[in-house]
KOLFI-955306 format. One record per residue (C-alpha): chain; residue in three letters; residue number from 1; x, z, y. Coordinates in steps of 0.25 Angstrom, whole numbers, plus 5000, padded with zeros to 4 digits. Last residue first. Example, Ala and Ser with C-alpha at 12.3 -4.5 7.8 and 13.67 -1.06 7.14 Angstrom:
// residues 2
+------+------+-----+------+------+------+
! unit ! code ! pos !    X !    Z !    Y !
+------+------+-----+------+------+------+
!    A !  SER !   2 ! 5055 ! 5029 ! 4996 !
!    A !  ALA !   1 ! 5049 ! 5031 ! 4982 !
+------+------+-----+------+------+------+
END
This chain:
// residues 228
+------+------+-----+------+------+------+
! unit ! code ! pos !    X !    Z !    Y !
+------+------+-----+------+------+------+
!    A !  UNK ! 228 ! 4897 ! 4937 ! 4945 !
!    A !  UNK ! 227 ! 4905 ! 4944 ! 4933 !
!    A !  UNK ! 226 ! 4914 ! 4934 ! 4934 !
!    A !  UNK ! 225 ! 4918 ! 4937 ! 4950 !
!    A !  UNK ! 224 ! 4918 ! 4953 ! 4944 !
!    A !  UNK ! 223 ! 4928 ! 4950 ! 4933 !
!    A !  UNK ! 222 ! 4938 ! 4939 ! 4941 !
!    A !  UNK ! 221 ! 4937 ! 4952 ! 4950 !
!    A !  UNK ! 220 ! 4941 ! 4961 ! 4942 !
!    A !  UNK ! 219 ! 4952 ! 4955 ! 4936 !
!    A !  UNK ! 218 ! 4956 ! 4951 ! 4948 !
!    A !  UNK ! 217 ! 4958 ! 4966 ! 4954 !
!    A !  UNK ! 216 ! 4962 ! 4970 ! 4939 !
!    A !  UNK ! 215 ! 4972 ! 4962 ! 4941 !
!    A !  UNK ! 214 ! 4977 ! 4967 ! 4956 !
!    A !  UNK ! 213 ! 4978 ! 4981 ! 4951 !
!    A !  UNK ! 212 ! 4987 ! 4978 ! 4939 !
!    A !  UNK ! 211 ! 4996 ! 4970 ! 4948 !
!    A !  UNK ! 210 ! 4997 ! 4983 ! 4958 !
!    A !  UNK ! 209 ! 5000 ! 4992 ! 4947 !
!    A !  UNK ! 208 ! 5010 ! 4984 ! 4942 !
!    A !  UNK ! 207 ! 5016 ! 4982 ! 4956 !
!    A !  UNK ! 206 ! 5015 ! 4996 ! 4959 !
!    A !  UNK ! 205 ! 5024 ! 4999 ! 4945 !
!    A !  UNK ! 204 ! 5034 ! 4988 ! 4948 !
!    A !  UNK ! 203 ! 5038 ! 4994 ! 4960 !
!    A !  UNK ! 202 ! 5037 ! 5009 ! 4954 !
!    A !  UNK ! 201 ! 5048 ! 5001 ! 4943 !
!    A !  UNK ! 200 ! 5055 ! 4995 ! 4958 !
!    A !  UNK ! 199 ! 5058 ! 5007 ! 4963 !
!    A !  UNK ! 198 ! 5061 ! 5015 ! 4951 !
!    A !  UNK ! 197 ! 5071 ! 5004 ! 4951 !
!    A !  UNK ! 196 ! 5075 ! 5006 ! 4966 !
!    A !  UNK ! 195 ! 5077 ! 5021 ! 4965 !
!    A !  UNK ! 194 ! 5093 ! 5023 ! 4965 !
!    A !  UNK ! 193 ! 5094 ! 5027 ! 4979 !
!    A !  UNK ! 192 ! 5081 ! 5031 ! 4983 !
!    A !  UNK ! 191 ! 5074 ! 5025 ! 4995 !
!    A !  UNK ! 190 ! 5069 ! 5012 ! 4986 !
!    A !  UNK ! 189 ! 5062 ! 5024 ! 4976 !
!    A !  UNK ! 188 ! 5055 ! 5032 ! 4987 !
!    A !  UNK ! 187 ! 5051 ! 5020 ! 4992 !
!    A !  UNK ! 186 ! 5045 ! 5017 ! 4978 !
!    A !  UNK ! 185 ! 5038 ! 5031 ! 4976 !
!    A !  UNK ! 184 ! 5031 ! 5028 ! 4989 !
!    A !  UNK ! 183 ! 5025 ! 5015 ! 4984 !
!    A !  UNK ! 182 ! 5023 ! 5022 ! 4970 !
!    A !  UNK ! 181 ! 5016 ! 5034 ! 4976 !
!    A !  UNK ! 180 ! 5024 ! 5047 ! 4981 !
!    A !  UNK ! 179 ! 5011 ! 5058 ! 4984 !
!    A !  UNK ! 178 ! 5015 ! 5068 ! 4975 !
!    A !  UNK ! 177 ! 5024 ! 5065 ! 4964 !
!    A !  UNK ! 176 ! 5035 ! 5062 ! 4973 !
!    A !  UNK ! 175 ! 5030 ! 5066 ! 4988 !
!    A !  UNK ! 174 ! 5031 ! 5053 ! 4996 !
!    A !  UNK ! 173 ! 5021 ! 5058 ! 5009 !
!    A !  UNK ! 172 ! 5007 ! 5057 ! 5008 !
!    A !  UNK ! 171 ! 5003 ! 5055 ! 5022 !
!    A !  UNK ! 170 ! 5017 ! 5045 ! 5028 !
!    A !  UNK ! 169 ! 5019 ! 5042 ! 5013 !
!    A !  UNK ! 168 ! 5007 ! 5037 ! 5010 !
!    A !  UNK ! 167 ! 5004 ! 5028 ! 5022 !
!    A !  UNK ! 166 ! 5016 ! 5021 ! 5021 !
!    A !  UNK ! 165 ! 5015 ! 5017 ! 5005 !
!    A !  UNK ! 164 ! 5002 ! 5012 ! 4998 !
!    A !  UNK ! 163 ! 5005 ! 5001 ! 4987 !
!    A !  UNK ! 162 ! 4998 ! 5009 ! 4977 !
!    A !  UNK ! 161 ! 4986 ! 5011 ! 4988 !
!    A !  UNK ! 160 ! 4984 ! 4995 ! 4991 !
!    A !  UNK ! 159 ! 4981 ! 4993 ! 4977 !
!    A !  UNK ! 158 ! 4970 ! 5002 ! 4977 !
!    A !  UNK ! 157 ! 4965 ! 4998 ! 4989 !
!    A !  UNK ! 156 ! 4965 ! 4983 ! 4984 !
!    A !  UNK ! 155 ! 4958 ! 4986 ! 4971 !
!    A !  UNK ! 154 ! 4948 ! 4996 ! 4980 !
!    A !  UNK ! 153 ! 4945 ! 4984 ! 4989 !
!    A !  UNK ! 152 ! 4944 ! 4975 ! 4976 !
!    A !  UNK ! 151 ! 4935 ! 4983 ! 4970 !
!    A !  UNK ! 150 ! 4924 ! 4986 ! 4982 !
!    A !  UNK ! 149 ! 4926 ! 4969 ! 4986 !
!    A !  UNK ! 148 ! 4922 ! 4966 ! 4972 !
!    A !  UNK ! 147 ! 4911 ! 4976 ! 4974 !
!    A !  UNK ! 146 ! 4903 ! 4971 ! 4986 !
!    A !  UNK ! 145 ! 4891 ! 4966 ! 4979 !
!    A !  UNK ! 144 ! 4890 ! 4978 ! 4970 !
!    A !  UNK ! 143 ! 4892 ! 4988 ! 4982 !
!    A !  UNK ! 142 ! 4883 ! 4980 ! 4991 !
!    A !  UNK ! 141 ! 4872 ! 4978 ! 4983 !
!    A !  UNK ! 140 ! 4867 ! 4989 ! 4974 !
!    A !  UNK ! 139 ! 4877 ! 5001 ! 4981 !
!    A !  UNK ! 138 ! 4875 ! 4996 ! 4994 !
!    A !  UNK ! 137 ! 4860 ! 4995 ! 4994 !
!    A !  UNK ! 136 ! 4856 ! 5007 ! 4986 !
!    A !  UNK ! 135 ! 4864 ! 5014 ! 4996 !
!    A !  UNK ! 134 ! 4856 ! 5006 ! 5010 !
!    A !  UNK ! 133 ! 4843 ! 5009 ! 5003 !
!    A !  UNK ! 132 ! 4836 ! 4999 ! 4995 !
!    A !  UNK ! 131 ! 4824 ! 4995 ! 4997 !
!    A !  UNK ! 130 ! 4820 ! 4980 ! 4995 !
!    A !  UNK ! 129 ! 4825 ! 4977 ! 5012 !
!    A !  UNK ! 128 ! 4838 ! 4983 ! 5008 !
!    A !  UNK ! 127 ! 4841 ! 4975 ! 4995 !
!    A !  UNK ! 126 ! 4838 ! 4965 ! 5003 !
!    A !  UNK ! 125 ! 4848 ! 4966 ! 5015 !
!    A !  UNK ! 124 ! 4859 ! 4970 ! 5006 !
!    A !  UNK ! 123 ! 4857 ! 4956 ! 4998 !
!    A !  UNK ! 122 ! 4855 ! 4949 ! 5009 !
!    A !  UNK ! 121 ! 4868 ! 4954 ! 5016 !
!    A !  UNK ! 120 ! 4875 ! 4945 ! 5003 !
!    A !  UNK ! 119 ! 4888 ! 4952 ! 5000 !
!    A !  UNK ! 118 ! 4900 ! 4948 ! 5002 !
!    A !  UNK ! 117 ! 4903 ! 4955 ! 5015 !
!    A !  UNK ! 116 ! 4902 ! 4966 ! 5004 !
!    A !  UNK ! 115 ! 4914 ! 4962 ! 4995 !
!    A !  UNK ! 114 ! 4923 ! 4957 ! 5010 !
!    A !  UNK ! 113 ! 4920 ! 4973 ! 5013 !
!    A !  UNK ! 112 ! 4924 ! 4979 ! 5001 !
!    A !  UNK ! 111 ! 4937 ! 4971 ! 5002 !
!    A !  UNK ! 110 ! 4941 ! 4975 ! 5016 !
!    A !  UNK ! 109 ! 4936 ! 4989 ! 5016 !
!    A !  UNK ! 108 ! 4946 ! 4989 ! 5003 !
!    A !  UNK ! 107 ! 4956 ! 4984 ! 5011 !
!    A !  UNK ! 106 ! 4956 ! 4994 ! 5023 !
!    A !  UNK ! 105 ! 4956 ! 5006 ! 5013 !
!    A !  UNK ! 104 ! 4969 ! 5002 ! 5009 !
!    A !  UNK ! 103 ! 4978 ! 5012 ! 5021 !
!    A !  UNK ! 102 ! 4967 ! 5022 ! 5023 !
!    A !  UNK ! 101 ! 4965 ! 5025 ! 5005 !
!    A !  UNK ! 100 ! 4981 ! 5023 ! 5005 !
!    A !  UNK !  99 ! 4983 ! 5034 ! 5015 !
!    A !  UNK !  98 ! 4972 ! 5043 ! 5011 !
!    A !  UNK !  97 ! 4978 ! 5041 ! 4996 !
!    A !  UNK !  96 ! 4990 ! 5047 ! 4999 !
!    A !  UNK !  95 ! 4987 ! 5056 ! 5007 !
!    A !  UNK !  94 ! 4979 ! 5064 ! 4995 !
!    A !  UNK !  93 ! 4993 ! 5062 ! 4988 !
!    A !  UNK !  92 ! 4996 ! 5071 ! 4997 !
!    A !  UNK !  91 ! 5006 ! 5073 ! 5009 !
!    A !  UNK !  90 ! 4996 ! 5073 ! 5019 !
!    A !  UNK !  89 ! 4982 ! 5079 ! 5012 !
!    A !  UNK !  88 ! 4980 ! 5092 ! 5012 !
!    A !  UNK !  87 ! 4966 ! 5099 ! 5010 !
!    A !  UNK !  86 ! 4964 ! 5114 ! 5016 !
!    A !  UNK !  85 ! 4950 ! 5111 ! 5021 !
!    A !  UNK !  84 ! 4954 ! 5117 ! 5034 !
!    A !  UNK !  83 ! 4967 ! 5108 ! 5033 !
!    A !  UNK !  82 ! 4959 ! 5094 ! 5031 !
!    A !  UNK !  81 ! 4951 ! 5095 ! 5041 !
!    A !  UNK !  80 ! 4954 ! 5100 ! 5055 !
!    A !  UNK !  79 ! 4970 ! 5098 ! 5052 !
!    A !  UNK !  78 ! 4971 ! 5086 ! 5044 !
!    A !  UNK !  77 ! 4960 ! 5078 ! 5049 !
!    A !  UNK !  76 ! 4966 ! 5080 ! 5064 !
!    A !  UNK !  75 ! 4980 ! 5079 ! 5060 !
!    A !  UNK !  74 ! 4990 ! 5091 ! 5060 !
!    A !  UNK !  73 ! 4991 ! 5093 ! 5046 !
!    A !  UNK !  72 ! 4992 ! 5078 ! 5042 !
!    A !  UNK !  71 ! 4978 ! 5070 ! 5039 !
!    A !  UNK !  70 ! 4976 ! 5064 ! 5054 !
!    A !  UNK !  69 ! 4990 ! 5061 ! 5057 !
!    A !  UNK !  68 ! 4994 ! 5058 ! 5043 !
!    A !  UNK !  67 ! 4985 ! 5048 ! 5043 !
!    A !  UNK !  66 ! 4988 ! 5042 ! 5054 !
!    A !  UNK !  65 ! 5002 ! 5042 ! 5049 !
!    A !  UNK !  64 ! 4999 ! 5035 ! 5034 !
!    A !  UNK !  63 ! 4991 ! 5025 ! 5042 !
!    A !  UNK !  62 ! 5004 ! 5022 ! 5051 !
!    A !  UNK !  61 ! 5013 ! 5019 ! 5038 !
!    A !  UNK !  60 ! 5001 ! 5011 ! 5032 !
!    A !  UNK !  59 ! 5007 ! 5002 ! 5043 !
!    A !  UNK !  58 ! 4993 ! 4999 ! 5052 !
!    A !  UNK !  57 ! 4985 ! 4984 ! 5050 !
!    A !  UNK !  56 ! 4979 ! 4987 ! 5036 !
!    A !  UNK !  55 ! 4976 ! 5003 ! 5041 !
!    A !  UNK !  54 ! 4966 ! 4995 ! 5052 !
!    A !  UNK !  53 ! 4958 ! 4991 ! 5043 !
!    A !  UNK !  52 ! 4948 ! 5002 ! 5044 !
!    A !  UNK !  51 ! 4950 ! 5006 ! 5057 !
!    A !  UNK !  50 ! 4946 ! 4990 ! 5061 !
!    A !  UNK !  49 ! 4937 ! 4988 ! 5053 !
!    A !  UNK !  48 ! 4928 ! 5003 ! 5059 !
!    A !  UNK !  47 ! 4932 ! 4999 ! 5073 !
!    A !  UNK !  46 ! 4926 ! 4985 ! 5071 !
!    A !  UNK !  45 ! 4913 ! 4992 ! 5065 !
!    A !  UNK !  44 ! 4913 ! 5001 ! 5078 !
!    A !  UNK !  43 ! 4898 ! 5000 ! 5081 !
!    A !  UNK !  42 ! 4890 ! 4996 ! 5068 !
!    A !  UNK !  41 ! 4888 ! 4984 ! 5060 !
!    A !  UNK !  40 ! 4886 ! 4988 ! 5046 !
!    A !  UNK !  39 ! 4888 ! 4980 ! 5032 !
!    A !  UNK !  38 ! 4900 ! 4975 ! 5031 !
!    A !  UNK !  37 ! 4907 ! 4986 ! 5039 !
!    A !  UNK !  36 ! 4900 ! 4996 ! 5034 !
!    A !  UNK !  35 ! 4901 ! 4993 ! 5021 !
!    A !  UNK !  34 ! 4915 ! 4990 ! 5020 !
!    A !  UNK !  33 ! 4917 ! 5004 ! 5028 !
!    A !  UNK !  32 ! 4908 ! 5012 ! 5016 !
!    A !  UNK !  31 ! 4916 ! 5003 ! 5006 !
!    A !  UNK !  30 ! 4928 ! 5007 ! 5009 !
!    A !  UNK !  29 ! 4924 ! 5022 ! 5011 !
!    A !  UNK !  28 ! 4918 ! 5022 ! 4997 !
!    A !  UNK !  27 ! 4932 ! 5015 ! 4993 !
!    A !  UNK !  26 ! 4943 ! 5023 ! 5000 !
!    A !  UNK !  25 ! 4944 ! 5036 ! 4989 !
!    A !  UNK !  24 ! 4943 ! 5027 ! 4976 !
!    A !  UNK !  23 ! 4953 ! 5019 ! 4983 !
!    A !  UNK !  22 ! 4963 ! 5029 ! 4989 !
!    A !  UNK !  21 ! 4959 ! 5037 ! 4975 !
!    A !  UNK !  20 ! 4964 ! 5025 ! 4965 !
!    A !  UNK !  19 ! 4978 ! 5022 ! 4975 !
!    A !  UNK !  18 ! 4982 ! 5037 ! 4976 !
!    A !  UNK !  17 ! 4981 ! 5038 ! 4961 !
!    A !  UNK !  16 ! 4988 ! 5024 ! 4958 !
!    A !  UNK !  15 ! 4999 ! 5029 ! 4967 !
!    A !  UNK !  14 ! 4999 ! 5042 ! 4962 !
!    A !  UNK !  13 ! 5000 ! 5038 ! 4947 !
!    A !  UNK !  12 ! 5011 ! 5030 ! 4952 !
!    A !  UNK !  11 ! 5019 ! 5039 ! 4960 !
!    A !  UNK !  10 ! 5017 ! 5050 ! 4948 !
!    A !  UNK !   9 ! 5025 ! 5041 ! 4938 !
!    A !  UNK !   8 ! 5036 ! 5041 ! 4950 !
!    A !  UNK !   7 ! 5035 ! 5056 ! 4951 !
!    A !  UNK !   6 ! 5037 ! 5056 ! 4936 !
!    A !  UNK !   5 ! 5048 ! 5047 ! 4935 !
!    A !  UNK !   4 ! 5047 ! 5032 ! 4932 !
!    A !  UNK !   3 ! 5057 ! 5022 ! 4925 !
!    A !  UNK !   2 ! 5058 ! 5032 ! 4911 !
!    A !  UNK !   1 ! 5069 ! 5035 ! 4903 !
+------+------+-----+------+------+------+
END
């Protein structure tokens, strides 16, 4: 008889699912705000770190609201946009990944920015005064230069998302098979009567995945460090 049920099986699929697009989602925009902040002075750059980081200090309980505030019916995104366009998001497995892309999006700003303060300014600086335009520049030397940070923020990001809980379940909800996650699925599991050894295999499960994820993390970068 099998340990997992299908909702559970879907928990983890959705988990790495909501995980993989909150990344892939976050990173052109991590990027563009390491890039700025790198790279730019410009009026309201402490504003800008500090909105940024701020969903490190705040209970992801509290994100999950805010955003629930401003996505939710009555909210001003959800209401003048998101309604005309007839697009629902609160209670999806769309919110989902808007609450872990807000909530990890901090530490991939982080990562990607210690990979391009790395970064020699007289490399920039010449490969400007030979010619090339500000696009050519980033994509032949910052991004290369900076790509260690680019793939560990996204590792760290990703890693974050499997282990996302309170902002989840105040905008997506803990709908099995909908938008219920391993995290989500466990504390429906330690509530239950009964349910601490599914529990503890789902458990096992995020750890697994966790492990895995770290590994290739050094893996990759005892690669990239011998590749230099």
């Amino acid at each position: 008889m099998p340990i997992f049920s299908h909702s559970d099986l879907l928990a983890i699929l959705l988990s790495l699912k909501v995980a993989v697009v909150a990344t892939l989602l976050s990173l052109p925009f991590g990027f563009a705000v390491a890039y700025l902040m790198t790279f730019r002075r410009f009026p309201g750059r402490v504003g800008l770190d500090v909105i940024v980081n701020l969903p490190l200090t705040l209970p992801p309980v509290v994100v999950g609201y805010l955003l629930l505030l401003l996505l939710g019916q009555h909210g001003p995104i959800g209401k003048w946009v998101l309604q005309p366009l007839g697009i629902k998001l609160i209670f999806t497995w769309k919110a989902a990944v808007i609450g872990t892309a807000v909530v990890g999006f901090p530490l991939m700003v982080r990562s990607i920015r210690t990979g391009m303060e790395t970064i020699d300014r007289r490399l920039v600086e010449a490969s400007r005064t030979l010619g090339a335009g500000w696009f050519d520049t980033v994509i032949s030397i910052i991004v290369p230069l900076s790509i260690r940070g680019i793939i560990a923020g996204s590792i760290l990001m990703f890693a974050r998302g499997l282990g996302e809980f309170g902002a989840t379940i105040i905008v997506a909800g803990n709908i099995p098979g909908v938008t219920q996650t391993i995290p989500l699925a466990i504390y429906e599991y330690v509530s239950s009567p009964g349910g601490d050894v599914i529990a503890m295999a789902l458990c096992l499960v995020s750890i697994t995945i966790s492990v895995v994820v770290l590994v290739f993390h050094e893996w990759l970068s005892r690669r990239m460090v011998r590749a230099d």
